[in-house]
Structures are given as C-alpha cells and as structure tokens.
C-alpha positions as CSV (number, residue, x, y, z in Angstrom):
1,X,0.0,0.0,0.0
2,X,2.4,2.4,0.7
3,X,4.7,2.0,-2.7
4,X,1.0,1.9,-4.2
5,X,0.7,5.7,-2.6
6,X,4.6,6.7,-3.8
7,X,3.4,5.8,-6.9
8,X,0.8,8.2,-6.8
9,X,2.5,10.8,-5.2
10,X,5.0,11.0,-8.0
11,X,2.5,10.2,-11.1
12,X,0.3,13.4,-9.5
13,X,3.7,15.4,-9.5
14,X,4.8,14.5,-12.9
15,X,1.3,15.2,-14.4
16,X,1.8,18.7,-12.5
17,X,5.1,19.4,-14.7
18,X,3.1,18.2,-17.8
19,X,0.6,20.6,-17.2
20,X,3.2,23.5,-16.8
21,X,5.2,22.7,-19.8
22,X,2.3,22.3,-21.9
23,X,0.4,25.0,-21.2
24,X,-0.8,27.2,-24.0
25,X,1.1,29.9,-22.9
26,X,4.7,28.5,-23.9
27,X,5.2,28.1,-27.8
28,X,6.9,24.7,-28.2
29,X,9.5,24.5,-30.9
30,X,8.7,23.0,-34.4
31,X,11.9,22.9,-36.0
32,X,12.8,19.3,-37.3
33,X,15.0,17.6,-34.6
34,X,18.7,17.4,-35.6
35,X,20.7,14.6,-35.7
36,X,23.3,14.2,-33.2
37,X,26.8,11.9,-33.7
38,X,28.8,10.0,-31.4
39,X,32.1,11.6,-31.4
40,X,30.8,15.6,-31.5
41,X,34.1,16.1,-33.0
42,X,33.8,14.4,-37.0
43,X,31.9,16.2,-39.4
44,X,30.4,13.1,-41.2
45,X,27.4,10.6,-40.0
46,X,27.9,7.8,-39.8
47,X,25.1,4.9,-40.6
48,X,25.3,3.9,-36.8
49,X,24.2,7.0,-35.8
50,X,21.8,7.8,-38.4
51,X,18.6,7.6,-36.0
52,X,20.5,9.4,-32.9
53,X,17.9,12.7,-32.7
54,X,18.0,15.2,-29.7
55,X,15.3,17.8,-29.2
56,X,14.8,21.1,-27.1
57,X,16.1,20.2,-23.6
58,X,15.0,23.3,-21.9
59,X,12.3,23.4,-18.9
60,X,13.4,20.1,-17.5
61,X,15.4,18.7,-14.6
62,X,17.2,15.4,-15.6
63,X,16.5,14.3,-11.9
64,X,13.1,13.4,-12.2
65,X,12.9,9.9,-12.2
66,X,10.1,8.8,-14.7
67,X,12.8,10.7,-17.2
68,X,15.9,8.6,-15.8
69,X,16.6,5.5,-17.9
70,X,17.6,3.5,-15.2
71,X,15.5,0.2,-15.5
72,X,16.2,-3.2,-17.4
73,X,14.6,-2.8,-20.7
74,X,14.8,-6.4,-21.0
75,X,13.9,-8.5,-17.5
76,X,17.3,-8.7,-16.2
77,X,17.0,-12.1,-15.4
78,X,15.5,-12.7,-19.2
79,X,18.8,-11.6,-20.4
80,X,22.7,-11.2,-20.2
81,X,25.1,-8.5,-21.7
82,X,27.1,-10.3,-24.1
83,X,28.7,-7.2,-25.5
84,X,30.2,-3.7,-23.4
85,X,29.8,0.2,-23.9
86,X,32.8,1.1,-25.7
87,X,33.2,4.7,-26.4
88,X,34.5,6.1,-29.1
89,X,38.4,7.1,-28.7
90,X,40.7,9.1,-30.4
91,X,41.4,7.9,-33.6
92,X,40.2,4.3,-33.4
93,X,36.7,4.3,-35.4
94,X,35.8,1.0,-33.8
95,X,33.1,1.5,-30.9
96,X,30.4,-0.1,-29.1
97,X,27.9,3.0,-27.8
98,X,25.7,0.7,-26.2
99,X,25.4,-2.9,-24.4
100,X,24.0,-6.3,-26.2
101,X,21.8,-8.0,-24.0
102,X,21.4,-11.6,-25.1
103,X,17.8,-12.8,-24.7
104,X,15.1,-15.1,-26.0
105,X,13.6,-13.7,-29.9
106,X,10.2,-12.3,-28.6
107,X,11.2,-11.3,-25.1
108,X,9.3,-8.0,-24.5
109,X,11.3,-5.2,-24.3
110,X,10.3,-2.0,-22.3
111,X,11.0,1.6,-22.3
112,X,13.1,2.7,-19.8
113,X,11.9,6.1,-18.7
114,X,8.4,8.5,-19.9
115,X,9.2,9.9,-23.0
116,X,8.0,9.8,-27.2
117,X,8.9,7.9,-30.1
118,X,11.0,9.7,-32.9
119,X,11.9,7.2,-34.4
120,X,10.5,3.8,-35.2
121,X,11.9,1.8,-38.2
122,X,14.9,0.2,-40.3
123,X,18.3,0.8,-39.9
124,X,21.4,-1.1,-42.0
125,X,23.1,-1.7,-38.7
126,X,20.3,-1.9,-36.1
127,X,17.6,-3.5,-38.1
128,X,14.0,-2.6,-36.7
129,X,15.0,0.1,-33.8
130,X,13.6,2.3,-31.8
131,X,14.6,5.9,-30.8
132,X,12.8,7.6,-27.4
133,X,13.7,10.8,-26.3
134,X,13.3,11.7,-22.8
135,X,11.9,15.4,-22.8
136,X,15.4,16.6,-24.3
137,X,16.9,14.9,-20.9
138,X,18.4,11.7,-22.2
139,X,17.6,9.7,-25.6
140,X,17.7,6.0,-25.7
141,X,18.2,3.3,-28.6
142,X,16.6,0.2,-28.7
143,X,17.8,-2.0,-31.6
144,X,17.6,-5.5,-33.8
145,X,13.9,-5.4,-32.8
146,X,12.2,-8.9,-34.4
147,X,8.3,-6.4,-33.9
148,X,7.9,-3.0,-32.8
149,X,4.9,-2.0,-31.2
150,X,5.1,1.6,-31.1
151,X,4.9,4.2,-33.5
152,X,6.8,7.8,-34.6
153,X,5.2,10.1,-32.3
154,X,3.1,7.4,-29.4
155,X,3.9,8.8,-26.1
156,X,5.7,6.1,-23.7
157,X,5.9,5.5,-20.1
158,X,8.1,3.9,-18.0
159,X,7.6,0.3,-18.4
160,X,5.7,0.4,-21.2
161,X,6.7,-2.4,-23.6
162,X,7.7,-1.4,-26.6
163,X,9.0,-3.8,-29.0
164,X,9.6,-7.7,-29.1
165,X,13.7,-8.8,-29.1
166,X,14.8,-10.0,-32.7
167,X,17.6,-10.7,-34.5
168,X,17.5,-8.3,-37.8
169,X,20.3,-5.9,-39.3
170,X,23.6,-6.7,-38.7
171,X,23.3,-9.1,-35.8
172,X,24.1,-13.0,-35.2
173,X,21.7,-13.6,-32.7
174,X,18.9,-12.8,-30.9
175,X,19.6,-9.8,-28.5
176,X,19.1,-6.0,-27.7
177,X,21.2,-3.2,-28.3
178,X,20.8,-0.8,-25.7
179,X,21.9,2.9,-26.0
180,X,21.5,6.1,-23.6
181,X,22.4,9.3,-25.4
182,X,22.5,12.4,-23.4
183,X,23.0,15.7,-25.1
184,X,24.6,14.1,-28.2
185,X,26.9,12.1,-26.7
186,X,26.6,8.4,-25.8
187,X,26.8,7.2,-22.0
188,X,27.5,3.4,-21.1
189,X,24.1,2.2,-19.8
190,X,25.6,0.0,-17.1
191,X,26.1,3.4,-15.4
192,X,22.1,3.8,-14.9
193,X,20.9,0.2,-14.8
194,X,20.3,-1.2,-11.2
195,X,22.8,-3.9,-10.2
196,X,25.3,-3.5,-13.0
C-alpha cells in the first residue's frame, strides 16, 4: 500500500510538470530535430548514428525519475550483456555505444523512462530500432527489434513495452542493443541500470 501511494505521489507530481510545460502559454519549438553523432568532433554521420535525434532540452530537470533511464529494458534475469559500452576514442573508429543484451527472440522489451517515439523503423546496422527521447533529458536506442509496437510520435511510459527482441540488421543472434544518449553524446548504460 504504501509504494501503491509513492506511486501516486510521484505520477500526481509529474502530471503537474506536464501541465506547466504544456500549457498554451509557452510556444513549443517546431523545428525538425537534428541529428546528433557520437564523437561531436567528426563532421560526417555515420550509418550507426543515423537515428541518434535530440530535441529542445530546456524546462526540465534530468532528476526526475520517470525521465531517468535506469530500468532493465529487458527483464534482467530474461537476459545477459554479451557485449560492453565502448566509447568512441581518439582515432580508433571502432566503438560499441551501447550494451548487447542476449535474450530469447520475442522477449518484450520495455521503455526505460516516460518519454516519445522519434523514431520507429529500419536501420542497416540496427535493423528494426527504436529511438525515445526523454523530454530533451536523455535519448535511448533500442535495436535488432524482431516487432515494434510503437509508433513515430506514441507517447511512452516507463515500463511500457515497446517492442519484441529480434535478431534483424547486422546481428548474429537474438539480442538488444541498448543505447543512452545524453546531449549528443553516448553514455554506457551499465552506469544507470540497477545492479550492474
């Protein structure tokens, strides 16, 4: 009962913020989002990065939790990280800016943290994935999706599942790949997920 009333507490408080940054008063942006690389410092995308969008990140504290990525988006017992973050160094093109987490095709796989959909379909590399971003705060990947069951646009929640685990693009066996972008530049998930 009581996490039943924390719950509530801090749904009523974020639909509080909603209210105040979508109230008629404020004129949202409706400029295309840009698209964001890895390594701020080359000039040219690259086809791994192709769906990395940020928007406006203005009127929001990253410390509300509904809008921290820091939950399994696949059951953490459903799954194990076969592959590490590796960030992109120096000159070495060769980088990882995400984890694989092994898992059985059609596992659900969740959102991590409120947020909408801006992009939802193919990549060469990633196969069917999924792009969230996290009122400007944070913006996560979710690739090699087998279904996806959002759209461009839905609104997400916490939780919410989102897609079904696959094994499509460039990929040699069932498993997510899990990215957390925040302000352009890619943070290792195991940093935010509980009991790495």
């Amino acid at each position: 009962v009581g996490e039943l009333a924390d719950a509530v507490t801090r749904m009523k408080r974020v639909e509080q913020q909603l209210h105040v940054m979508l109230s008629p008063s404020i004129k949202l942006p409706v400029a295309p989002l840009a698209v964001a690389t890895a390594a701020p410092a080359l000039d040219t995308e690259t086809p791994a990065t192709r769906t990395v969008v940020r928007g406006p990140s203005r009127g929001l504290a990253t410390t509300e939790s509904r809008l921290i990525p820091n939950i399994w988006p696949v059951g953490r017992f459903e799954g194990v990280v076969t592959q590490e973050f590796e960030p992109p160094t120096g000159t070495v093109p060769r980088s990882h800016p995400g984890i694989d987490i092994a898992a059985t095709a059609g596992a659900i796989v969740t959102a991590t943290a409120d947020g909408r959909v801006v992009f939802a379909g193919e990549d060469e590399h990633l196969g069917l994935v999924l792009s969230i971003d996290h009122f400007g705060a944070y913006l996560t990947r979710y690739g090699h999706n087998s279904t996806l069951l959002i759209r461009n646009g839905d609104a997400v929640r916490k939780g919410q599942p989102v897609a079904l685990v696959g094994n499509t693009g460039k990929s040699t066996g069932p498993h997510l790949h899990y990215e957390i972008w925040q302000q352009g530049t890619a943070r290792n998930p195991r940093d935010f997920l509980p009991g790495s």
